[in-house]
C-alpha atoms as an extended CHARMM CRD file, in Angstrom:
* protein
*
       106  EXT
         1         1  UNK       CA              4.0800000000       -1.0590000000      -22.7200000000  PROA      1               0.0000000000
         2         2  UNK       CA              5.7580000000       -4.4950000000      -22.4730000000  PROA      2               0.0000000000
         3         3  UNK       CA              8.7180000000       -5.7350000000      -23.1080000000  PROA      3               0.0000000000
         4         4  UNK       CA             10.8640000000       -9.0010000000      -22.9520000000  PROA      4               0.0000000000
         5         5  UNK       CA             14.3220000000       -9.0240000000      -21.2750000000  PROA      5               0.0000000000
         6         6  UNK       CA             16.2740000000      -11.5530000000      -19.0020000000  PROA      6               0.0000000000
         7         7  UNK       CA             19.4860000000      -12.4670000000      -17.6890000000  PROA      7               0.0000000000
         8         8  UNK       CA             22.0990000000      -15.0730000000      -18.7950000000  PROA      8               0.0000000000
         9         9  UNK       CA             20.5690000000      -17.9250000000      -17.0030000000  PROA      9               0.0000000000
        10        10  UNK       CA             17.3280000000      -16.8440000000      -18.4720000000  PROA      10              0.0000000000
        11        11  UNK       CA             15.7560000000      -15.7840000000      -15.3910000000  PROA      11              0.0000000000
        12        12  UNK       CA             14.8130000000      -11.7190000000      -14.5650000000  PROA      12              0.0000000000
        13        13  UNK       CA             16.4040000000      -10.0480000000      -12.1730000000  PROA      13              0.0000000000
        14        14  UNK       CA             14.1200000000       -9.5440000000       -8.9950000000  PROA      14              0.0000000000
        15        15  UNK       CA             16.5280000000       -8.5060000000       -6.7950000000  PROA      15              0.0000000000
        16        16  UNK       CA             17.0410000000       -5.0340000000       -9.1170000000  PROA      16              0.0000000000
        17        17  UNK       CA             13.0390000000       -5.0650000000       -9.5570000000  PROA      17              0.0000000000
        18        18  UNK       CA             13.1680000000       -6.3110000000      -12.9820000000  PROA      18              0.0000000000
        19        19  UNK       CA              9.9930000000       -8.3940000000      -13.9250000000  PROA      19              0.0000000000
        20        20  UNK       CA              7.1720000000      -10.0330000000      -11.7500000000  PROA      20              0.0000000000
        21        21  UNK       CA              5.9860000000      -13.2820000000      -13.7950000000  PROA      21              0.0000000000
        22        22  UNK       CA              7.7790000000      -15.3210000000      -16.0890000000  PROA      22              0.0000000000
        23        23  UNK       CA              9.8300000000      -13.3840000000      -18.5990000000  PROA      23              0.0000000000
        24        24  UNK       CA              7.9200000000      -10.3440000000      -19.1820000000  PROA      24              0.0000000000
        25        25  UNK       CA              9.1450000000       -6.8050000000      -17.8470000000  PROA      25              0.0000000000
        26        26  UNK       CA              6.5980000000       -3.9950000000      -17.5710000000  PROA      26              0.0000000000
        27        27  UNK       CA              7.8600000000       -0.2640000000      -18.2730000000  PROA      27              0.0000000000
        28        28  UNK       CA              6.8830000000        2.9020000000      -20.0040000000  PROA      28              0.0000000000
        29        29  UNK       CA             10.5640000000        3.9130000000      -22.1360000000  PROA      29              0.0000000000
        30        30  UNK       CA             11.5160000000        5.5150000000      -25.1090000000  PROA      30              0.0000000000
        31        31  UNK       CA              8.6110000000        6.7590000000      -27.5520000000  PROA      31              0.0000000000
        32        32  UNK       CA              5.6460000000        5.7780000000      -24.8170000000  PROA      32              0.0000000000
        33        33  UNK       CA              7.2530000000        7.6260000000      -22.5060000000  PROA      33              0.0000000000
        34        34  UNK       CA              7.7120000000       10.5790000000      -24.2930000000  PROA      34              0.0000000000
        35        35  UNK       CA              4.0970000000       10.9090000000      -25.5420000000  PROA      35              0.0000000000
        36        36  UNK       CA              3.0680000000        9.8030000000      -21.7060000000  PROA      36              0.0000000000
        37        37  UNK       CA              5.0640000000       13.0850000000      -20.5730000000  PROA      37              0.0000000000
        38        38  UNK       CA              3.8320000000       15.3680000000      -23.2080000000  PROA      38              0.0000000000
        39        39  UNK       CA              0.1210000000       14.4860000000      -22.0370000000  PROA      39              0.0000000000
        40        40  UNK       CA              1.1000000000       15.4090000000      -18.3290000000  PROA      40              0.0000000000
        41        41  UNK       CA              2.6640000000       18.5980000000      -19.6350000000  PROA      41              0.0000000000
        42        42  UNK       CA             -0.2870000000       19.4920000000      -21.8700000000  PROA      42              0.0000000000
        43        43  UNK       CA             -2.9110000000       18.7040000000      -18.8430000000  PROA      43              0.0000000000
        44        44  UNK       CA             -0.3700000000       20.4350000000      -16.3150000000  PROA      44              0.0000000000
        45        45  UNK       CA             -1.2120000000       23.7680000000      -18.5230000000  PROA      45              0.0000000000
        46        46  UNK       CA             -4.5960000000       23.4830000000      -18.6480000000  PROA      46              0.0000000000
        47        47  UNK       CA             -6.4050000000       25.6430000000      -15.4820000000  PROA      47              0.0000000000
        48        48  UNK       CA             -9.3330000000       23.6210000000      -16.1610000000  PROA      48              0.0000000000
        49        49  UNK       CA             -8.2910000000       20.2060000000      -15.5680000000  PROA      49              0.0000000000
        50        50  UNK       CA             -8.5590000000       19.7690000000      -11.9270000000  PROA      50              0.0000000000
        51        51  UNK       CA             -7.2260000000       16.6020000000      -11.4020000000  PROA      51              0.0000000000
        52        52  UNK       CA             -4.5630000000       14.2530000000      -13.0200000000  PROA      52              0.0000000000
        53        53  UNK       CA             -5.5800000000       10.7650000000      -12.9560000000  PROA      53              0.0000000000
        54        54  UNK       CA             -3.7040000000        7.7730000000      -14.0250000000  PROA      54              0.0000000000
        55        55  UNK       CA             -4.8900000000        4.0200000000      -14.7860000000  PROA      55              0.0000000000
        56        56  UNK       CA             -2.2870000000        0.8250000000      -15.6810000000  PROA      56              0.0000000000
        57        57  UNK       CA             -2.5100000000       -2.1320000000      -15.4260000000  PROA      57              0.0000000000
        58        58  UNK       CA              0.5670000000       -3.3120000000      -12.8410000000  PROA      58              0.0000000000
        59        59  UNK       CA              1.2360000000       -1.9390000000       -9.5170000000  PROA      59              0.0000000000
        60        60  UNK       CA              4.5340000000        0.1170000000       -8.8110000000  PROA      60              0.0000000000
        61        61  UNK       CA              5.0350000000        0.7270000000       -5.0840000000  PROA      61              0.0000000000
        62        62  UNK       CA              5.6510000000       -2.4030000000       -3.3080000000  PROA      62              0.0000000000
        63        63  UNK       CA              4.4210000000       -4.2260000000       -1.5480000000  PROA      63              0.0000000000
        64        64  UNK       CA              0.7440000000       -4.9760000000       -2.5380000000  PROA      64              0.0000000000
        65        65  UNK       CA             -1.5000000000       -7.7790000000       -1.5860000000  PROA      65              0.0000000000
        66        66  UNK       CA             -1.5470000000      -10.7620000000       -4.5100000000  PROA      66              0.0000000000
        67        67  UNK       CA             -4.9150000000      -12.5260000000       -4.1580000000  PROA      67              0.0000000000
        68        68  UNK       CA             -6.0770000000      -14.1590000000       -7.3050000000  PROA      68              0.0000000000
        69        69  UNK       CA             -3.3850000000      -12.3100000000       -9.4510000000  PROA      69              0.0000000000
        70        70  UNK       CA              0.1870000000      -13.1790000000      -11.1240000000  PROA      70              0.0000000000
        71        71  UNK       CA              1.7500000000      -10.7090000000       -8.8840000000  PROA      71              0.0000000000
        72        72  UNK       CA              3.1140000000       -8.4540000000      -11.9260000000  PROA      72              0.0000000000
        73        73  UNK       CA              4.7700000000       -5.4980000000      -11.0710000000  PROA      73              0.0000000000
        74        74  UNK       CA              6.8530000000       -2.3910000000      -12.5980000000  PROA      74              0.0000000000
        75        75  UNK       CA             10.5920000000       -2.5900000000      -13.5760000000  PROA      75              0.0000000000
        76        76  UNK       CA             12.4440000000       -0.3300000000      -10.8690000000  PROA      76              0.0000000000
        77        77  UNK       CA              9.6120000000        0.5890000000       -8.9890000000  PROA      77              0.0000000000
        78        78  UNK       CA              9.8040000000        4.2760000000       -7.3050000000  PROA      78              0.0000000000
        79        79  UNK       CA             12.8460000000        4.9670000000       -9.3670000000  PROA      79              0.0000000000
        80        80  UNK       CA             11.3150000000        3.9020000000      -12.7080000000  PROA      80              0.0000000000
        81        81  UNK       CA             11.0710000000        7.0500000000      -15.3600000000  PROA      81              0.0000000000
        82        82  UNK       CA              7.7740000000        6.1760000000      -15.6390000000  PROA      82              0.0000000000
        83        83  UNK       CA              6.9460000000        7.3480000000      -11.6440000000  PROA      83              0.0000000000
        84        84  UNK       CA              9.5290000000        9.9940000000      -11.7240000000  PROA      84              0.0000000000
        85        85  UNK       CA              7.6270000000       11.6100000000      -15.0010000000  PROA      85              0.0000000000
        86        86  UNK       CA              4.4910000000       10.9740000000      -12.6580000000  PROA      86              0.0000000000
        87        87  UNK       CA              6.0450000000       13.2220000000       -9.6550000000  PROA      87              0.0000000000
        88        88  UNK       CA              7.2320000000       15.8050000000      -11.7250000000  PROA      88              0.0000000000
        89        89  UNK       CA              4.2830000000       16.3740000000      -13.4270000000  PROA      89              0.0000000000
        90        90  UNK       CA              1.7010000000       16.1470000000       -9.9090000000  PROA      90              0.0000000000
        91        91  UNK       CA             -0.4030000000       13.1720000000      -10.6100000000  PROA      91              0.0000000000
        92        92  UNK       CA             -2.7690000000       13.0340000000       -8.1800000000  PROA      92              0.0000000000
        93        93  UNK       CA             -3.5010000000        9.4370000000       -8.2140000000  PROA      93              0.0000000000
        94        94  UNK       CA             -2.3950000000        6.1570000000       -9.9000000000  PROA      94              0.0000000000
        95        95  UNK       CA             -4.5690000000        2.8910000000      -10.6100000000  PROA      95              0.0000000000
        96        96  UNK       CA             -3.1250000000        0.0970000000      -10.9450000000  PROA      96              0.0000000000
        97        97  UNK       CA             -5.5280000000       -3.0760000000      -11.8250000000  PROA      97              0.0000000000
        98        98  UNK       CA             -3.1820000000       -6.1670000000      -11.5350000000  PROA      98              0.0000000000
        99        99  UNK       CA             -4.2270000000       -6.9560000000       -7.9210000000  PROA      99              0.0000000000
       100       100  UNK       CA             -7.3500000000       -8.7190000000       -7.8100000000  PROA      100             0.0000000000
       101       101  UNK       CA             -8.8410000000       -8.9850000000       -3.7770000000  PROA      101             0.0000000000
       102       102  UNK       CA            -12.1330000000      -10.9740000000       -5.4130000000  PROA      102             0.0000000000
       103       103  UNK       CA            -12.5750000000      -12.9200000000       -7.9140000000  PROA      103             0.0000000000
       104       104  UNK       CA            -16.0710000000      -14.6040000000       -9.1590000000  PROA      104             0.0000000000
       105       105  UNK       CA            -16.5560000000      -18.0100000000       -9.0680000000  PROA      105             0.0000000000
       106       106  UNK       CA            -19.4960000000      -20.0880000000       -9.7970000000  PROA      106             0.0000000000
């Protein structure tokens, strides 16, 4: 989920991990988050789901190599809700696909 949000001069707030490129922030809040948490807590009950996988698109823990890539990352990091919903539920492992080592070129 996506949304917009900047400071008075315009700018996002890097320093407080807020943002990566241009003016778009990248979190999980509100209604996203809660269906995101009652999927963990659903698969968390299940004894037949082995392993708790997650794929996004931007990386959270910093800091990550930016080859060929805008260098996007998630609002607040380790403390976001988003990674904290993550921990408490035992993901085992989170994709990110932002960060781009190769890219084709003719």
């Amino acid at each position: 989920a996506f949304q917009t949000s900047s400071d008075d001069t315009g700018f996002l707030d890097r320093v407080n991990g807020r943002g990566g490129e241009g003016v778009v922030s990248c979190t999980v809040a509100g209604d996203h988050l809660s269906w995101f948490e009652s999927v963990l807590s659903e698969a968390s009950k299940d004894s037949s789901i082995r392993r708790i996988v997650v794929q996004a698109h931007v990386p959270i823990i910093q800091p990550v190599r930016k080859i060929n890539c805008s260098g996007q990352f998630f609002d607040d990091a380790e403390n976001s809700a988003f990674w904290i919903t993550m921990r408490k539920y035992n993901v085992d492992i989170y994709f990110a696909g932002e960060v781009h080592a190769v890219t084709v070129r003719k």
